[in-house]
C-alpha positions in Angstrom: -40.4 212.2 182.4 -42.2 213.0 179.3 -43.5 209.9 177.0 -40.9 208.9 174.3 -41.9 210.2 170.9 -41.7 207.9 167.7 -37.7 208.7 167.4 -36.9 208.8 170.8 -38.1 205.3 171.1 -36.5 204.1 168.1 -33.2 205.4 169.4 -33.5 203.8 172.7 -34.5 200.6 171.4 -31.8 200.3 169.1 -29.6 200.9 171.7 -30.8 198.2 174.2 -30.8 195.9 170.7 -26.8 196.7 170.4 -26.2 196.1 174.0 -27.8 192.1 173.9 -26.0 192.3 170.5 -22.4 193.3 172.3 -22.9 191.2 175.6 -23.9 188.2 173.8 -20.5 188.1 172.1 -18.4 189.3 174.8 -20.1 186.3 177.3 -19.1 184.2 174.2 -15.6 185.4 174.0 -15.7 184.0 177.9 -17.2 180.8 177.6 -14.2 180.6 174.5 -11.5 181.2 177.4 -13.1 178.7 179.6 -14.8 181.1 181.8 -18.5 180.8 183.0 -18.5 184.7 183.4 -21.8 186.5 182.4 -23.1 189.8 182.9 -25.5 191.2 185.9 -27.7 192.9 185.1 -28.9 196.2 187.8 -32.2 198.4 186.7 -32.5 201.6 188.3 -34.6 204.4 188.4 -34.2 208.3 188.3 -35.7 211.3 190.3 -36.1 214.3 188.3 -35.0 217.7 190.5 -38.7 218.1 190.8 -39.3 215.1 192.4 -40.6 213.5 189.2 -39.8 210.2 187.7 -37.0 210.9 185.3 -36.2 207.8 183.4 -33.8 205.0 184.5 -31.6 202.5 182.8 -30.5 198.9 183.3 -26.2 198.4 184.3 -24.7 195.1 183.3 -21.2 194.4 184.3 -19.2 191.3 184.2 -16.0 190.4 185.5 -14.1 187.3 183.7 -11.1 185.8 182.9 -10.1 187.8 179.6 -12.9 190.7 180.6 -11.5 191.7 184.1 -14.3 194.4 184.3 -16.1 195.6 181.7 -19.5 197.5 181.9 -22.3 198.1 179.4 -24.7 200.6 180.3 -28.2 201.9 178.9 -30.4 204.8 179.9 -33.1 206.7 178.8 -33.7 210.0 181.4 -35.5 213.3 180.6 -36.7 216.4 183.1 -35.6 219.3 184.0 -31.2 220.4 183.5 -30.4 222.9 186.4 -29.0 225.4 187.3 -26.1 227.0 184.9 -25.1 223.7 183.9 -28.0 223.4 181.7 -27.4 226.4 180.0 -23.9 224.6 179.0 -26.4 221.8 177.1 -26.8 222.3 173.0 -30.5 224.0 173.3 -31.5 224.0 176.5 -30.0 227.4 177.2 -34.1 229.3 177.1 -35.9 225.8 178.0 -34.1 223.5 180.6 -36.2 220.6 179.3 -34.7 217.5 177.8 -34.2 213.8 177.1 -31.1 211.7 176.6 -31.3 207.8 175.5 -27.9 206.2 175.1 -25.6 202.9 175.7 -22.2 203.5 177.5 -19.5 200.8 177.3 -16.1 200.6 178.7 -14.1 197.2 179.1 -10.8 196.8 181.5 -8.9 193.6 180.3 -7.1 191.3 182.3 -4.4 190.8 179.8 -2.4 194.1 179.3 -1.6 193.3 175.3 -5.9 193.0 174.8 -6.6 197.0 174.4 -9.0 198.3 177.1 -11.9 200.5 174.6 -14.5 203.0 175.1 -17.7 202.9 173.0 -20.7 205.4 173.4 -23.8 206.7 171.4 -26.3 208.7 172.3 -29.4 210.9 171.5 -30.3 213.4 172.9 -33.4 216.1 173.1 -33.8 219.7 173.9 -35.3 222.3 171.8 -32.4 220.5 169.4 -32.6 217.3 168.7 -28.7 215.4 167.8 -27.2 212.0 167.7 -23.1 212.0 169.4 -20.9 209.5 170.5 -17.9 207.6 169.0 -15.8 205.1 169.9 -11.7 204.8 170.8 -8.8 202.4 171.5 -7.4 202.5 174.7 -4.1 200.0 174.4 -1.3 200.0 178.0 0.7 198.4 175.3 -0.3 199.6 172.2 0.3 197.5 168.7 0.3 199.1 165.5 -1.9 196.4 163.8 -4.6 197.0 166.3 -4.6 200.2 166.3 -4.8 200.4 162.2 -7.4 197.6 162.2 -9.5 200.1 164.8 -9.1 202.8 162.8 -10.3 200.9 159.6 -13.3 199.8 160.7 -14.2 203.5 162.5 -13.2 204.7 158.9 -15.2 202.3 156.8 -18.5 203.0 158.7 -18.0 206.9 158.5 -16.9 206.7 154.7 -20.2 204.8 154.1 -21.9 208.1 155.0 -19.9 211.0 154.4 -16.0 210.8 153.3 -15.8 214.4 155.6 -16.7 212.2 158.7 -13.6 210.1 159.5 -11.0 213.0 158.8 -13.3 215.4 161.1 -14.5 213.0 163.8 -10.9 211.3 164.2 -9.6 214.6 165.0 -12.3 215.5 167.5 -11.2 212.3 169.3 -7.8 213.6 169.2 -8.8 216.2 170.9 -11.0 215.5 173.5 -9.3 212.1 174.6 -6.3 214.3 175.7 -4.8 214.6 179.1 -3.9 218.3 179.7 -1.9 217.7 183.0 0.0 215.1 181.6 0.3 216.5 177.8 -0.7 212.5 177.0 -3.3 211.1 174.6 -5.7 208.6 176.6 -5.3 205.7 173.8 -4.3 205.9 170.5 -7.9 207.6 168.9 -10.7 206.8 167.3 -13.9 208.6 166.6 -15.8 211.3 168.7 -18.8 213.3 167.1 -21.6 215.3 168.8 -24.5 217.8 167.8 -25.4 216.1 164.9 -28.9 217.5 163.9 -30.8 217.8 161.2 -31.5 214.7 159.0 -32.7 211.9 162.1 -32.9 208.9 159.5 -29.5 210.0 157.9 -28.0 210.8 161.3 -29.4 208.0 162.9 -28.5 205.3 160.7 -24.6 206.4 161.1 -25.2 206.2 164.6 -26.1 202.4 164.3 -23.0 201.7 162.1 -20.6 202.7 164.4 -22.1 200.7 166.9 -21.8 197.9 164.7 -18.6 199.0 163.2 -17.5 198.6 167.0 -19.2 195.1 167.4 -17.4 193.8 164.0 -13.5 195.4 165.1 -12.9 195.0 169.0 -14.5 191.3 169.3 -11.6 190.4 166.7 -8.9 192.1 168.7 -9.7 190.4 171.9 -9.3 187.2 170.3 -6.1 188.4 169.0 -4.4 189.2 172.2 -6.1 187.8 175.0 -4.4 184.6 175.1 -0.4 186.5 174.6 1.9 185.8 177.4 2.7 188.7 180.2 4.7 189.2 183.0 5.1 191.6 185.8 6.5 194.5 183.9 3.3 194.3 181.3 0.8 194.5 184.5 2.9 197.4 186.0 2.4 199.2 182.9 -0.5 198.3 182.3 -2.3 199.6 185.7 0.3 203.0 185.4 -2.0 203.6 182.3 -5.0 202.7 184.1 -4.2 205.3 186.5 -4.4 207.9 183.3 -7.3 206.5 182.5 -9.2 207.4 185.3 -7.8 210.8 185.7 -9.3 211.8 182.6 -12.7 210.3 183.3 -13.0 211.8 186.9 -11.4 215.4 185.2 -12.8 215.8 181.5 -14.8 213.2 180.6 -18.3 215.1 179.5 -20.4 211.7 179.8 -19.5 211.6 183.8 -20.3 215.2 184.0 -23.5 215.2 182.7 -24.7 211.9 184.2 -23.5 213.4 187.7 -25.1 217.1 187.0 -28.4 215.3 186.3 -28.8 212.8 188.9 -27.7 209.6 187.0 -26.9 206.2 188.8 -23.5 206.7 190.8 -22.5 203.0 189.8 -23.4 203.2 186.7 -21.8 206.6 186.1 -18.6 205.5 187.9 -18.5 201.9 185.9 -15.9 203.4 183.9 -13.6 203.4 186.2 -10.8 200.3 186.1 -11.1 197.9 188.8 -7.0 198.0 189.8 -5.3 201.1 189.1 -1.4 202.5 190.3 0.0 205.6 190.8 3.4 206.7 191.4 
């Protein structure tokens, strides 16, 4: 791939700063639970379609006692999109080039009342040049104070920018985390935005305070809920909604499409996935 120009590189450093930044405190949250659990760390490396190096990224995933699987992914690819899938990419329709930097995080928890949660920001380059991403709450057993205290913190680092943003980027998360098939929400929402262009400074500070919005708000709800008592009936429930989860990642989920239409890392791609899942 191409050399990383001065904003490219600040994106993609930020993003590996929030992932020490996120690990750090969820390896803490562990040691808190009497667990020695830490992360593993994979590098891997790309192959453009040409047969050029395209970039690469590092996986960590860790599996604990409150954390039963929870992966934090960064990347930073570029070459050449293919084929009619490329054309489907904002501004690559005329010039297939591009570049995408990002962190990717999804937790499973072992305790069905700790929320499992999504979190992902990106930036990405064609002949456009936009920050997306978002994060959401994905509760088996939802709780109304959780969900509010999400919410608040999404709100309070969109409201610092723009007061259009929450109103506009909580109902994009509406939409998109639905389930057609099942006429189901995936969690109980958050924020979602994409194709946001223009101003990089503006754009890109927002970016970085929703990734710390996230690092303030789900760290405190862990702690809430990971040491509640469950039984049999919560796990049942619990790996029902799993199951839900993953048929929207496999089915709609635009992150696994593009990392599979563009030659990501399979493990990395698929990390998302829950490690125990049930369907009836």
């Amino acid at each position: 791939m191409q050399p990383l120009d001065e904003q490219q590189t600040a994106a993609r450093t930020w993003f590996e700063h929030l992932r020490d930044l996120i690990c750090a405190e969820f390896e803490r949250i562990e040691t808190e639970a009497g667990s020695e659990a830490i992360f593993e760390y994979t590098p891997w490396d790309r192959t453009d379609p040409s047969g050029a190096p395209g970039g690469g990224g590092v996986r960590g995933v860790m599996k604990g006692k409150v954390f039963e699987k929870v992966g934090v992914n960064v990347s930073t690819v570029g070459g050449q999109l293919e084929g009619e899938f490329g054309k489907t990419i904002h501004g690559a329709a005329d010039d297939p080039s591009f570049c995408a930097t990002g962190i990717s995080l999804v937790a499973h928890m072992a305790n069905p009342h700790v929320p499992a949660v999504h979190m992902n920001t990106r930036f990405l380059t064609t002949t456009k040049r936009w920050f997306g991403g978002g994060a959401d709450l994905n509760p088996p057993l939802p709780v109304k104070e959780d969900t509010a205290a999400f919410h608040a913190a999404m709100k309070a680092a969109c409201d610092a920018h723009d007061p259009a943003h929450y109103p506009h980027f909580k109902a994009w998360a509406d939409t998109y985390f639905y389930i057609p098939h099942r006429k189901v929400h995936r969690g109980v929402g958050g924020i979602f935005y994409d194709h946001l262009e223009g101003d990089f400074d503006a754009n890109f500070a927002f970016t970085k305070d929703v990734g710390r919005a996230f690092l303030e708000i789900f760290p405190k709800i862990v702690r809430r809920r990971m040491d509640t008592r469950f039984d049999a009936v919560d796990l049942a429930a619990q790996r029902a909604w799993r199951g839900r989860y993953t048929e929207f990642n496999l089915v709609y989920d635009r992150g696994t499409l593009f990392g599979l239409k563009t030659g990501g890392n399979i493990d990395a791609i698929l990390m998302s996935l829950p490690p125990v899942a049930t369907w009836s």
